[in-house]
N, C-alpha and C positions, 0 to 999 in steps of 0.2 A: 648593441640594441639600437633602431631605430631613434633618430630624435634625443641621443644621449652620446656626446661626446666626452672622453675624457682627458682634459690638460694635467698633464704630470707636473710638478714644482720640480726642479733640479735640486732639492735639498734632502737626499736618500739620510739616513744614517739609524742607527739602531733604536729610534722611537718612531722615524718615520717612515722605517721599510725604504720602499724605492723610492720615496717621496709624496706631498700633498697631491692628493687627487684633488682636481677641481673638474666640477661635473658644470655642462653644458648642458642646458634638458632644455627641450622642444625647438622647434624649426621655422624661419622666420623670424617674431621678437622670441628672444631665449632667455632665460632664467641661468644664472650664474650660481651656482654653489658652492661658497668658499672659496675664494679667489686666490687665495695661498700665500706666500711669504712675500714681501716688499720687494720684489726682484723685475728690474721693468722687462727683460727678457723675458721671462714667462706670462708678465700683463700683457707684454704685446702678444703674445702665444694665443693668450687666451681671449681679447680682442679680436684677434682675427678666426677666431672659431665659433664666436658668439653672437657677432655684430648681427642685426641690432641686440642689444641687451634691454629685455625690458626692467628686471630688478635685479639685485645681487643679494643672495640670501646667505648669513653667516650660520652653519650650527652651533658656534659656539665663538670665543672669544681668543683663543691661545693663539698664540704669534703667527705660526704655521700654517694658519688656517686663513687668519684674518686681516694680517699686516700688509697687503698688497689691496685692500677695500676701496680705500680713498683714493690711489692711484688709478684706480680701474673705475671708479665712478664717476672720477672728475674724467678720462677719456674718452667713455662713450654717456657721458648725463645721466647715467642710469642711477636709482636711490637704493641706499642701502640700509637692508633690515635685521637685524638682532632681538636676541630674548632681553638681553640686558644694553639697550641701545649706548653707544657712546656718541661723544660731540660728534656730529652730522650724519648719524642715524636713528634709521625709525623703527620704532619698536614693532613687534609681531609677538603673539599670543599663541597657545595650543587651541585648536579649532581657526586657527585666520584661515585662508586658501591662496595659492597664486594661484595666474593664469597667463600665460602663455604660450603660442605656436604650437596651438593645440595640444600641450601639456596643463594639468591643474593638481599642483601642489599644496599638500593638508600639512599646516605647521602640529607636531606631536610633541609634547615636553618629554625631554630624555633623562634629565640631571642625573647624574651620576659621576661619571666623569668631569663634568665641570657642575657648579651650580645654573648656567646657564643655558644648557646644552639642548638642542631641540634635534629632533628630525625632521624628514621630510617624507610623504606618501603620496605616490599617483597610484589611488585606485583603479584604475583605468590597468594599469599594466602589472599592477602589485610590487612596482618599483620603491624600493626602501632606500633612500640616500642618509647613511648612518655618519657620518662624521668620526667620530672617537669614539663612539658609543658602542661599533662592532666595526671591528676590524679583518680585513679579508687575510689577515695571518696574523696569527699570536694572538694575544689578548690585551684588553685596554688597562691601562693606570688608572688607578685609583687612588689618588694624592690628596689626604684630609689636609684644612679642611676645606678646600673648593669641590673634594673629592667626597663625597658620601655614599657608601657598599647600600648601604639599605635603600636609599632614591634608585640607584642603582640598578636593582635586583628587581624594582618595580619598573622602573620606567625597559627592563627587559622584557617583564611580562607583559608589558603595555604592548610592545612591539611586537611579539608573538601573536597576541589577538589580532592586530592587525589582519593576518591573514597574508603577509607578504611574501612574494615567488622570488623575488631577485634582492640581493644586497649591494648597493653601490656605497662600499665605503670609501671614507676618508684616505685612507691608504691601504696598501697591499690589491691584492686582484678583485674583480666582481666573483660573489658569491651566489652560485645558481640556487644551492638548496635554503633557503632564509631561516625556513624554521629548525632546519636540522642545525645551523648554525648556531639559534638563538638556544636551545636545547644546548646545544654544547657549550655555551658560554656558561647558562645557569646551572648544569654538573659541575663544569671549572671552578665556578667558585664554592660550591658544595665540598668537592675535593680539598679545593683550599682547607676550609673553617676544618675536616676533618683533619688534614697536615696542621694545623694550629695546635688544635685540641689536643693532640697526640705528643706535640711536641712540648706544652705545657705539663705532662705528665713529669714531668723531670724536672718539675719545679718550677720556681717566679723566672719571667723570662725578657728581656726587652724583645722589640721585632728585630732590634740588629740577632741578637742572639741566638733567634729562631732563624734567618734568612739561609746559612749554612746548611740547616736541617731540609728544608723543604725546596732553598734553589742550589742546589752545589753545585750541581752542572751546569748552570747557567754562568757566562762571562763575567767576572769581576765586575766592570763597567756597568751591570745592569742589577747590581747589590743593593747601590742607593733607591732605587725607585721600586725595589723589590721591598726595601724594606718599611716604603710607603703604603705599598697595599696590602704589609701583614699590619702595619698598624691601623689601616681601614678595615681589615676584616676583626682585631682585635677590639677599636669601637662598637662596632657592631655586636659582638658577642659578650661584652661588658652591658651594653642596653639590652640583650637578650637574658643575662644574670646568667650568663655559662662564665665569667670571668669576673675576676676582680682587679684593679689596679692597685698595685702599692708603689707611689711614687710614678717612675718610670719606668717599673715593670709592670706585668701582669700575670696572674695564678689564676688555676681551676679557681670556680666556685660553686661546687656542686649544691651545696642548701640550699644556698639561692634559687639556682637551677630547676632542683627538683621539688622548691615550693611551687615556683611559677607553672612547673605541670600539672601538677596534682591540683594548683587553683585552674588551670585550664581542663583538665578533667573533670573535677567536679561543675565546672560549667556547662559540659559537654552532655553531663550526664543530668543534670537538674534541669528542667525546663523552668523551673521557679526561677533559677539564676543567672537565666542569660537577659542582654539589657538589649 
């Protein structure tokens, strides 16, 4: 697309697809997205695709994404902004705006995948720069507790409203359809919690216990961080009262469960009772 260049990071491997996308948006002074991993070969990459840079904007914090900031700030003077700033940078909020080379970027809080995780939005083109928050293949991690399913689940619906045509993620390819993407994220995990629930039937369970059930097909190597986001979709369903923890397992908990409907029904249905 016009006005959006993207620098690949040379650090593919099975959490980062082909590697960190760092996104280049507008033309003349340009806006940096994620500068990628501390690797000066790809700052210089990205340097010369950018210059001038008016700011550098992090989604988020994880190495991949961000450890190359400082390097690339001190090159071309450019300042750099974060949800959760660190030593020598400046914080940004959901509602701040960039502006640059005739692009204008709306900061959106994402948290889910990290607790500091934002997006980015040019109404103008309904361009969506998601970082780890949607990824152009596979699905994102969800690693308590930096990782929280329910921020999660909102800051997807958040994005949906949006109204967004195009997806520039953090890794894997651009996504033309935005919403049919974000839809398929929020089934994904619906799917999930039902492969939980199910797999709970057979008693108290840890998430290592459950991971067999629900990823077997999936590589060895990608067990451990599977079995991160059954234990995020497990928190989640514990503050829903569909589970209980004993120790370091978890069991149905249906009374629970089905008091909390019946009080949500009887709210549903009493207008005396709703607040």
């Amino acid at each position: 697309m016009e006005g959006i260049v993207c620098v690949r990071a040379p650090n593919p491997g099975p959490f980062t697809l082909e590697g960190t996308n760092t996104w280049v948006v507008g033309t003349g002074p340009t806006l940096v997205i994620d500068p990628g991993p501390d690797d000066p070969g790809h700052i210089d990459a990205v340097g010369r695709a950018a210059s001038p840079i008016e700011a550098i904007l992090l989604t988020h914090h994880h190495a991949d994404h961000r450890a190359g900031a400082a390097l690339l700030a001190a090159r071309a003077g450019a300042p750099v902004h974060a949800a959760a700033p660190r030593q020598g940078e400046n914080s940004l909020l959901p509602g701040h705006a960039f502006t640059a080379g005739g692009v204008r970027l709306e900061v959106v809080g994402a948290p889910g995948h990290s607790k500091d995780h934002v997006v980015f939005f040019d109404p103008a083109s309904g361009s969506l720069f998601t970082g780890d928050a949607v990824l152009g293949r596979g699905t994102s991690v969800i690693d308590p507790p930096d990782g929280d399913l329910r921020d999660y689940l909102d800051s997807l619906d958040r994005m949906r409203a949006l109204g967004a045509r195009t997806i520039f993620p953090g890794h894997g390819p651009v996504v033309p359809d935005a919403d049919g993407k974000l839809r398929e994220y929020i089934e994904h995990r619906r799917f999930r919690e039902r492969q939980i629930l199910a797999g709970l039937e057979r008693g108290p369970r840890t998430p290592d216990d459950l991971v067999p059930l629900i990823y077997g097909d999936y590589p060895g190597g990608l067990h451990q961080a599977a079995a991160r986001s059954v234990l995020a979709h497990l928190i989640k369903l514990e503050a829903d009262g569909a589970v209980r923890r004993d120790g370091d397992r978890f069991r149905r908990d249906r009374s629970r469960h089905e008091r909390g409907k019946a009080s949500t029904q009887t709210s549903e249905d009493d207008p005396e009772a709703r607040t």
